[in-house]
C-alpha positions as CSV (number, residue, x, y, z in Angstrom):
1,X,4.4,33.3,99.0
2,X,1.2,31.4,97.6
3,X,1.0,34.5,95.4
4,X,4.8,34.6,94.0
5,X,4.5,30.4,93.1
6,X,1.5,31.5,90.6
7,X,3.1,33.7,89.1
8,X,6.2,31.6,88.8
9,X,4.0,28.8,86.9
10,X,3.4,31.4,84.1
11,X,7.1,30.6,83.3
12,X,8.0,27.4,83.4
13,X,8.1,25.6,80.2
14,X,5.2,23.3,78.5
15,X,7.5,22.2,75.8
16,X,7.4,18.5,75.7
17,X,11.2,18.3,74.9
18,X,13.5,17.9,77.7
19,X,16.0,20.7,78.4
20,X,18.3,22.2,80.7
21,X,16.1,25.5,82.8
22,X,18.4,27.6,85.2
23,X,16.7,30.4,86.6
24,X,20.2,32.3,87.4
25,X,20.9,32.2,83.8
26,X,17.4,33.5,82.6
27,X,18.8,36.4,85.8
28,X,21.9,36.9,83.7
29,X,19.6,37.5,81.0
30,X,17.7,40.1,82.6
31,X,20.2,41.5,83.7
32,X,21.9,42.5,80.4
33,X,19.0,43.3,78.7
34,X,19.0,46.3,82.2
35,X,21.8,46.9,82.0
36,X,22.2,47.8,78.2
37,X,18.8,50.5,78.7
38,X,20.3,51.7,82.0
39,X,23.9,52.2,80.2
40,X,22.4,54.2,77.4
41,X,20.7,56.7,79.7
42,X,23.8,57.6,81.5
43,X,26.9,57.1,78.4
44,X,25.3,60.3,76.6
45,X,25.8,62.1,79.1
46,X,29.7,62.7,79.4
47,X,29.3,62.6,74.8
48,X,27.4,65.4,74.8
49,X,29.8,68.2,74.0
50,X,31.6,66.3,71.3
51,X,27.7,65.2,69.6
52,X,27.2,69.1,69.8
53,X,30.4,70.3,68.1
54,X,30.3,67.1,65.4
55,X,25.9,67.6,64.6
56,X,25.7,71.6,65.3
57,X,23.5,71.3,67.7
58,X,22.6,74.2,69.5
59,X,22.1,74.4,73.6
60,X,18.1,73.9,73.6
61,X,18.0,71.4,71.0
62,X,20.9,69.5,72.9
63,X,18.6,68.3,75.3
64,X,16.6,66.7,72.9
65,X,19.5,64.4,72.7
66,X,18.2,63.0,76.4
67,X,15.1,63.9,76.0
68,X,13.9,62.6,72.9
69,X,14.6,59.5,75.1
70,X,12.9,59.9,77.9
71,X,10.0,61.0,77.2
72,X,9.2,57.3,75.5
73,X,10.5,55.6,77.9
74,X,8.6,57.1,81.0
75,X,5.1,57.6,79.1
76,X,4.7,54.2,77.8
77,X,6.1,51.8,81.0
78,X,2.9,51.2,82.7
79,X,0.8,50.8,79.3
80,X,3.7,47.9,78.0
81,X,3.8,46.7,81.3
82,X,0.2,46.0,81.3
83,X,0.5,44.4,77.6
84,X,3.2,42.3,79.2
85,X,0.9,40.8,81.5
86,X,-1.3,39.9,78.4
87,X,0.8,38.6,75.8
88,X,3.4,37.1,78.3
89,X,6.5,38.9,79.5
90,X,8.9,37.1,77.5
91,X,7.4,38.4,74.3
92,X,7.7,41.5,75.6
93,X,10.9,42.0,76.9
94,X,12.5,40.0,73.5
95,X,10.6,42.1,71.2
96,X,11.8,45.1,73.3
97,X,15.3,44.0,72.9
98,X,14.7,44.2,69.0
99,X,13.8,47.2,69.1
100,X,16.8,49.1,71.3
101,X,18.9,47.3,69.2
102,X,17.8,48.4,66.0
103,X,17.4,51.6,66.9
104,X,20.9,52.0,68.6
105,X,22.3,50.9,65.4
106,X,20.3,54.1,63.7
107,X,21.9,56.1,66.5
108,X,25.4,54.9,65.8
109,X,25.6,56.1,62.1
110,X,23.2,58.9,62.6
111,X,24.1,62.3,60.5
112,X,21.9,64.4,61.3
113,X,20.3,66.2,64.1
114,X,16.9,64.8,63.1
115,X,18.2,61.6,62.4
116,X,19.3,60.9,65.8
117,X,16.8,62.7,67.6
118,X,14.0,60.5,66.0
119,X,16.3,57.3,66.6
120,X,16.8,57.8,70.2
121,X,13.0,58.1,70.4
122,X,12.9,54.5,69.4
123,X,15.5,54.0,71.4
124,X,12.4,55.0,74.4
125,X,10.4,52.9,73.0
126,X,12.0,49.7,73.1
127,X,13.7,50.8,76.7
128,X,10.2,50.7,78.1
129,X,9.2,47.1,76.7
130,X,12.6,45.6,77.9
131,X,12.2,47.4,81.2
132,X,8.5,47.5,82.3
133,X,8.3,43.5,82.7
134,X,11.6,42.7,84.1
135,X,10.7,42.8,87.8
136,X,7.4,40.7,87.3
137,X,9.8,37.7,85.3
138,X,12.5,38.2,88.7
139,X,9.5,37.9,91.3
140,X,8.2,34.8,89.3
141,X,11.9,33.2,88.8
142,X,12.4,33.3,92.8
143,X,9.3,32.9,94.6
144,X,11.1,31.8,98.0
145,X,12.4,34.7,100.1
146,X,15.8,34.3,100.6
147,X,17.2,33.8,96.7
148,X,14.2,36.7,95.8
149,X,16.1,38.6,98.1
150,X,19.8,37.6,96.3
151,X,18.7,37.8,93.1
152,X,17.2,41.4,93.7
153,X,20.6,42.2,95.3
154,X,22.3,41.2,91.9
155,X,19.6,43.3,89.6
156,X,19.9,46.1,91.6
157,X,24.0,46.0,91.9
158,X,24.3,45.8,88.0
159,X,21.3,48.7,87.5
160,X,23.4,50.5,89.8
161,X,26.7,49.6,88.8
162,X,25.5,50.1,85.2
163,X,24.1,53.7,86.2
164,X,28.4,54.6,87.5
165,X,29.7,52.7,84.8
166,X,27.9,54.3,81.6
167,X,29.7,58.2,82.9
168,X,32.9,55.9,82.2
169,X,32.3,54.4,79.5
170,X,30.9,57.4,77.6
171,X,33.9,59.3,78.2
172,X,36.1,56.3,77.3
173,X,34.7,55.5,74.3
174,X,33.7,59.5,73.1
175,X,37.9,60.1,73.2
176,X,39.1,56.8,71.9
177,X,36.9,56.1,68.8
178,X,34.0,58.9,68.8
179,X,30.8,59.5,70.2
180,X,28.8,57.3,68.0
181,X,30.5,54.6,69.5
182,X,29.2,54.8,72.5
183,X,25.4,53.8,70.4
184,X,27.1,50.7,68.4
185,X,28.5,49.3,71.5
186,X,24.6,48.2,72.0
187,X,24.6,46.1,68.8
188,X,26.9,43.3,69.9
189,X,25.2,43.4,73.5
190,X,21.8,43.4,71.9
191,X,22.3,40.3,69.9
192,X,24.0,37.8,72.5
193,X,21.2,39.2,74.9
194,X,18.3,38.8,72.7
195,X,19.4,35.2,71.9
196,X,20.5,33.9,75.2
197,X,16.4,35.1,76.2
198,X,14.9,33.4,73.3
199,X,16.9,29.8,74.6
200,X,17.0,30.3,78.3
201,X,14.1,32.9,79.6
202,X,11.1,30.0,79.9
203,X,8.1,31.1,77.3
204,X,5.4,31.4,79.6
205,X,1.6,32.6,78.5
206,X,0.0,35.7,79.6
207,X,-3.7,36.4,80.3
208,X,-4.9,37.1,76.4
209,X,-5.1,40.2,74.8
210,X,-9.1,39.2,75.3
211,X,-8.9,40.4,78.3
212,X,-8.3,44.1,77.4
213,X,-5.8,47.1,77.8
214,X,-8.5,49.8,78.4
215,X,-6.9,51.5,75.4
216,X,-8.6,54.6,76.3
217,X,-7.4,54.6,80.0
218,X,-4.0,54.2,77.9
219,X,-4.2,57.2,75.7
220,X,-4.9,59.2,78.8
221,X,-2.1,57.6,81.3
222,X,0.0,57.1,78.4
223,X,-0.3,60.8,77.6
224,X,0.1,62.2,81.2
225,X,3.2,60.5,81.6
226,X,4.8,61.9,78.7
227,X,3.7,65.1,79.3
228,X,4.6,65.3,82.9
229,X,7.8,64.0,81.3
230,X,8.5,66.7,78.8
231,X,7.8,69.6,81.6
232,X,10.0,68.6,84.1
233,X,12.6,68.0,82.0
234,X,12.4,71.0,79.7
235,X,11.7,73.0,82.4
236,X,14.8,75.4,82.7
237,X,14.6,76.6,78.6
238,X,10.3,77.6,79.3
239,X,9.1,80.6,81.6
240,X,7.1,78.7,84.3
241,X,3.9,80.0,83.6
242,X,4.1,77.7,80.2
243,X,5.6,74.8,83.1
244,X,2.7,75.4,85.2
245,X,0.2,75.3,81.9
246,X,1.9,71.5,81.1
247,X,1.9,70.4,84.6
248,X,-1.8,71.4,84.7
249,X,-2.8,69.6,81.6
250,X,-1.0,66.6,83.0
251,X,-3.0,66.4,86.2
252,X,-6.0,66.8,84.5
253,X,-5.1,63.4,82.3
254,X,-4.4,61.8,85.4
255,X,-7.5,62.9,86.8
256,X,-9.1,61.6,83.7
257,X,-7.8,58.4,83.6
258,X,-8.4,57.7,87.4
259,X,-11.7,58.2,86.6
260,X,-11.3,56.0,84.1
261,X,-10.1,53.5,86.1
262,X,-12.6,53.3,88.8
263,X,-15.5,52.7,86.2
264,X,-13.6,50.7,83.4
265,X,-14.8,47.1,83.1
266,X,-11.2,45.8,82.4
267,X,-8.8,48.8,83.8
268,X,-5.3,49.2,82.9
269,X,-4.4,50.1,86.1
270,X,-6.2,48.5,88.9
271,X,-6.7,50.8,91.4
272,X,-6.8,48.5,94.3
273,X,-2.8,47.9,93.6
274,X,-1.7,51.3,95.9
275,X,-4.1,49.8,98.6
276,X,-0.7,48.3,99.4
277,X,1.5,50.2,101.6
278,X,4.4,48.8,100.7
279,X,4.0,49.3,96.7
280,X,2.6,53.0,97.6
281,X,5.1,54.4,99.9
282,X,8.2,52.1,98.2
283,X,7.3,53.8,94.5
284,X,7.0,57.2,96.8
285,X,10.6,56.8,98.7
286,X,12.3,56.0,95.3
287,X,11.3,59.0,93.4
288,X,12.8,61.0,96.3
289,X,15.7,58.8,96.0
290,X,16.3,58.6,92.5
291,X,15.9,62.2,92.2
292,X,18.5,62.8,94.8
293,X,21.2,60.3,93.5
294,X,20.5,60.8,89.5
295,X,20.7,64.8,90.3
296,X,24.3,63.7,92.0
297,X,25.6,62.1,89.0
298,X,25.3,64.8,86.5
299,X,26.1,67.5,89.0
300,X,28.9,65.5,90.5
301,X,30.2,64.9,86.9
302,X,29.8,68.4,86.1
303,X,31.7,69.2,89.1
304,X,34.9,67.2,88.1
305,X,34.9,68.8,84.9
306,X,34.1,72.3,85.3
307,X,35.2,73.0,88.9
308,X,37.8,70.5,89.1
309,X,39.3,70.7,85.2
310,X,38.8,66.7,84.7
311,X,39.2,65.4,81.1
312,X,35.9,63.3,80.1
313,X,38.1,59.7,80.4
314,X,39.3,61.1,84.1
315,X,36.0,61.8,85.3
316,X,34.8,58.5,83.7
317,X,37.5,57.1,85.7
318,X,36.9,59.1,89.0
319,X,33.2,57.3,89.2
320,X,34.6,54.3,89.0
321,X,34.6,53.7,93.0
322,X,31.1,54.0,92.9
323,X,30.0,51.0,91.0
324,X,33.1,49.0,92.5
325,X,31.5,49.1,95.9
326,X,28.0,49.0,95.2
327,X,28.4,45.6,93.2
328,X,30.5,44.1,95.6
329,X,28.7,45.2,98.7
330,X,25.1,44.6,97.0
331,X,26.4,40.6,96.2
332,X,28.2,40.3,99.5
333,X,26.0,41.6,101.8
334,X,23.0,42.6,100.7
335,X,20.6,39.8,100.8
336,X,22.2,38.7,104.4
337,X,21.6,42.2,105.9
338,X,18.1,42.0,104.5
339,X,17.7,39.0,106.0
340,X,18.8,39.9,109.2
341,X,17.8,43.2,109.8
342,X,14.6,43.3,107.2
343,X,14.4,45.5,103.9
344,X,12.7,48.6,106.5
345,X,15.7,48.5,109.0
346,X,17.9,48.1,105.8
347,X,16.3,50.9,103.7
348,X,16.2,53.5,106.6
349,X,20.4,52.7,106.9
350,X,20.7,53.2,103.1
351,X,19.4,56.5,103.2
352,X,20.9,57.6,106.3
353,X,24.0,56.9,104.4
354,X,23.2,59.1,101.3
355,X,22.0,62.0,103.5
356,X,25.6,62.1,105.1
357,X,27.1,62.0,101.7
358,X,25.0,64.9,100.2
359,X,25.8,67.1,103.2
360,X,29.3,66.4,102.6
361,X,29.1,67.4,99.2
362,X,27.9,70.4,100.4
363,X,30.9,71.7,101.0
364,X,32.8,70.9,98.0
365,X,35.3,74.1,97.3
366,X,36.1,75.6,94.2
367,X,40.1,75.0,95.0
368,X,38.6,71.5,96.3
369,X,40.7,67.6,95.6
370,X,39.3,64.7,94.8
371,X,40.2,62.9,97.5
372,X,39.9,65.3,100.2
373,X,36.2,66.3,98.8
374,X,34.8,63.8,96.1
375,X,35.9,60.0,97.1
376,X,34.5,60.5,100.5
377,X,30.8,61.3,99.8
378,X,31.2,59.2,96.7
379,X,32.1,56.1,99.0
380,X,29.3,57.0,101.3
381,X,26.6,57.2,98.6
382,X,27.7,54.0,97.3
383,X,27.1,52.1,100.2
384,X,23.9,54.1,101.3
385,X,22.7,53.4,97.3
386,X,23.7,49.6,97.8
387,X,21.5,48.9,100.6
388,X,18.4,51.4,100.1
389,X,18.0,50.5,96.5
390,X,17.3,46.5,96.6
391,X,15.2,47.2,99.8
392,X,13.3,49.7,98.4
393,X,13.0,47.4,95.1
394,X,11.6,44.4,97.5
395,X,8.7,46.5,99.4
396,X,7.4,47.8,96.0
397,X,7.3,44.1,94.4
398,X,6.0,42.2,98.1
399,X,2.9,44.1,97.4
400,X,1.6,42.7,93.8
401,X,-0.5,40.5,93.1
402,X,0.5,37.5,90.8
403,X,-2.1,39.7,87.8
404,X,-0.7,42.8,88.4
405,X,3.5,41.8,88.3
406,X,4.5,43.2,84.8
407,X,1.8,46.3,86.0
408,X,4.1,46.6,89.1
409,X,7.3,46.6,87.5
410,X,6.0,48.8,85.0
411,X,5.2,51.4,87.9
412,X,8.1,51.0,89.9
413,X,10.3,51.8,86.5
414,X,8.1,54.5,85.9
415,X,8.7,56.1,89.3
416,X,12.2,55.9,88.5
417,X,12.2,57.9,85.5
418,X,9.9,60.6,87.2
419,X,12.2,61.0,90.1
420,X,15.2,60.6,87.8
421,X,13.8,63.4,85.7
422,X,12.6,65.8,88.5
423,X,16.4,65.6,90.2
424,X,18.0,66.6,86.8
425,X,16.1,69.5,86.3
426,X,15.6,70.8,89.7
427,X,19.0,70.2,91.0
428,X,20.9,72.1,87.1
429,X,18.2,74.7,87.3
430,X,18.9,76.0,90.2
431,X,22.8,75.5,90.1
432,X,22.8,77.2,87.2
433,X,20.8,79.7,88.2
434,X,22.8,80.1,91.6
435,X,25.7,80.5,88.7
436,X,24.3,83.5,86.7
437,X,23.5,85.3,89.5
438,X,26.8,85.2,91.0
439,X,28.4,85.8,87.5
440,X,26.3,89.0,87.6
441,X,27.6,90.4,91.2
442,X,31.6,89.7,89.6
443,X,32.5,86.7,91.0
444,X,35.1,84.1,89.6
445,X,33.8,81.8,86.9
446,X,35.2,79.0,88.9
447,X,34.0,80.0,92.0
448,X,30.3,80.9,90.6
449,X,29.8,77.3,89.1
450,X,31.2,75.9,92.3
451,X,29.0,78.0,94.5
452,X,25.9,76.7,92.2
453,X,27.0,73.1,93.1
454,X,27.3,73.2,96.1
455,X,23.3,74.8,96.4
456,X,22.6,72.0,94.4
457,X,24.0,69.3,96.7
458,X,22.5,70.9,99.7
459,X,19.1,70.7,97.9
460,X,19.5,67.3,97.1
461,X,20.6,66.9,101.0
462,X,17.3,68.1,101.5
463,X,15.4,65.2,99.0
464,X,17.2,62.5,100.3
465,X,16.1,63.3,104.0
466,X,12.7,63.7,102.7
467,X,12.8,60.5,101.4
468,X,14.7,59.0,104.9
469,X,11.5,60.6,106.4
470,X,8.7,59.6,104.3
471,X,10.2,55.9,104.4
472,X,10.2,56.1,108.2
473,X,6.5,56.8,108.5
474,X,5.2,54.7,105.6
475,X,7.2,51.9,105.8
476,X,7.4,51.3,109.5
477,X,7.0,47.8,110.5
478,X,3.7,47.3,111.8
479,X,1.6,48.9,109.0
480,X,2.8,46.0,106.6
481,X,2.6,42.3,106.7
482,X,5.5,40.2,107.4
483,X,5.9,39.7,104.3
484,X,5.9,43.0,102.5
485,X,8.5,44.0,105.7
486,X,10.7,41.3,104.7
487,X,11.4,40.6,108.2
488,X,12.3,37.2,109.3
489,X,10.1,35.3,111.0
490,X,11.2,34.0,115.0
491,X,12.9,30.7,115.1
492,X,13.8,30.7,111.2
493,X,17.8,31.3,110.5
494,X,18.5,34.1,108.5
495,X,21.9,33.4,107.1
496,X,21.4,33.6,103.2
């Protein structure tokens, strides 16, 4: 508590002149600024085939599309979070706005393969400065418990929401205007986003760059991330002894910079921050269950189309249930069950709930309906997401320290795309190689692809339990302190 009101005095204004401060505005402002990089990871997706026809691209090179993005965005979070921390987090999350802006803009009118390929790595770029300090400027805005816990109810439903809604979007805009639309629809969100920070988010001073980045623990970090990156997700067009050659290379960086770390005088990455158990085991649970739930919504979209025949507008619009009840049940109920029932109790029932809607997905036929075998599970993964993912968001933040809060939220986002990036290529590697195989022996096209599926749901069954396991051990209450638990205290209410 002590801890959260210092870092909330990094944001308050010192300007002389009086003005009107709401901290659920500067939250609105956060939000967008989320919700526009979290859009644009997931409205490519259902665009893809028509950028393929329109720029030639061929399969491999296809995937550049995403990963020209992600590679960025996951290798430079903790490194900007860090430099968030020093020049002040508002500075960094405007001049990351800026920056995705602009470079959706280049996206938008891009004609050529190279053209957008180098834009959407720009794209990355300014992701990870919006995203890496926006957790640090939430846990400073709300240092008591019970709005901390609403407000990370709301970030979380419109991350989540905005996660369902971009497979929508993407195929609404990709048949009504064109695929480059679904770029330029960032330029007028951009602008009202960037403006509303620079008049409502408070200025706020960071530590100095004086104080150092440990550039070379940086370069090292910096470069394992993208690296580890760029094998998972390129994993399925190498042979895995040039996979097992990257993934090497990458540990030995890590290595390297851990090293680094321990002897540095001014480390990027202080290594007494996973002393926490909350922050350690919270960051390992979500990789789990962003792998799981990421690997869903490309296979599960993947499923409506190929399996299922779905247009790219009706599987848009078969989602839609998803971010529907996470939004409402993450604002409704959220921070009260938190409350109530503490974010371990809460977490545990998230993922319980996901579990059940893998195995259901398990089973999805070939000859299957929508609302005999999708809305179901969907429903179920919805509400398991909706609890599990702002609980899982307040253990990994309960355990920074007011120095480390844009390093935290720059970890925690980095996890994300690790775990996000592992399910993709796991879960269509082995679906589609479940596919070929079955192709080979004669079977149905149809049948095949829903057969590979339905080994890829089972497998991310198997993730999600993992991660309901892991959670259960690491997270117990007990091994935490009351406040990293979230557990209300005897004799306090707990009605939010």
């Amino acid at each position: 508590m002590e801890n959260a009101e210092v870092i909330a005095m990094q944001f308050r204004t010192v300007s002389p002149a009086p003005r009107t401060y709401s901290r659920w505005a500067a939250l609105v402002v956060l939000c967008a600024g989320t919700l526009m990089t979290i859009l644009d990871g997931n409205i490519v997706t259902v665009a893809m085939p028509a950028i393929q026809s329109d720029l030639g691209f061929s399969g491999p090179g296809l995937a550049w599309v995403v990963n020209a993005y992600l590679i960025p965005f996951g290798g430079l979070l903790l490194l900007v979070g860090r430099l968030g921390d020093l020049v002040g987090p508002r500075r960094m999350f405007v001049a990351g706005l800026a920056v995705f802006t602009a470079a959706s803009v280049l996206c938008g009118v891009a004609t050529s393969q190279g053209m957008l390929v180098a834009a959407r790595a720009v794209q990355g770029v300014g992701g990870a400065m919006t995203s890496a300090v926006v957790l640090g400027m939430l846990v400073a805005l709300f240092p008591e418990p019970s709005e901390r816990a609403r407000a990370i109810a709301v970030f979380s439903a419109v991350g989540a929401a905005g996660g369902a809604l971009g497979t929508f979007l993407g195929g609404a805009l990709t048949q009504a205007v064109g695929w480059h639309w679904i770029f330029l629809i960032n330029l007028p969100i951009g602008v009202v986003a960037l403006l509303a920070a620079l008049r409502i988010l408070a200025p706020g001073q960071g530590a100095g760059l004086g104080k150092g980045a440990d550039y070379p623990g940086a370069a090292l970090v910096t470069g394992a991330l993208m690296l580890t990156v760029y094998a998972i997700v390129g994993a399925g067009d190498r042979t895995l002894g040039t996979t097992l050659t990257f993934a090497a290379v990458s540990l030995a960086l890590f290595a390297g910079f851990t090293v680094r770390q321990a002897w540095a005088a001014r480390p990027l990455l202080r290594l007494r921050l996973f002393r926490s158990r909350a922050l350690t085991g919270a960051n390992g649970v979500q990789i789990l269950l962003i792998a799981g739930m990421y690997g869903f919504q490309f296979i599960g979209a993947l499923y409506l189309q190929r399996v299922l025949g779905y247009s790219e507008l009706l599987t848009g619009t078969a989602f839609l249930p998803a971010p529907i009840t996470i939004g409402v049940l993450m604002l409704t109920l959220s921070a009260r069950t938190i409350a109530r029932f503490g974010r371990y109790g809460v977490l545990l029932a998230g993922l319980v709930l996901i579990t059940a809607g893998m195995a259901l997905l398990s089973r999805a036929p070939a000859d299957g309906t929508y609302l005999a075998d999708v809305l179901p599970p969907l429903l179920l993964l919805a509400a398991g997401f909706a609890a599990a993912m702002p609980a899982v968001t307040g253990l990994a933040m309960s355990g920074a320290r007011e120095e480390d809060a844009g390093l935290a939220s720059g970890l925690f986002n980095t996890t994300q795309v690790v775990g996000g990036s592992l399910g993709l290529a796991v879960l269509t590697t082995l679906a589609a190689s479940r596919t070929e195989r079955l192709l080979g022996e004669g079977d149905r096209l149809v049948a095949a692809t829903a057969d590979g599926y339905r080994l890829a749901f089972t497998v991310a069954m198997g993730i999600t339990a993992t991660a309901l396991a892991l959670a259960a051990v690491l997270l117990r209450p007990g091994r935490l302190s009351a406040a990293e638990e979230g557990t209300p205290k005897v004799g306090v209410t707990t009605r939010a």
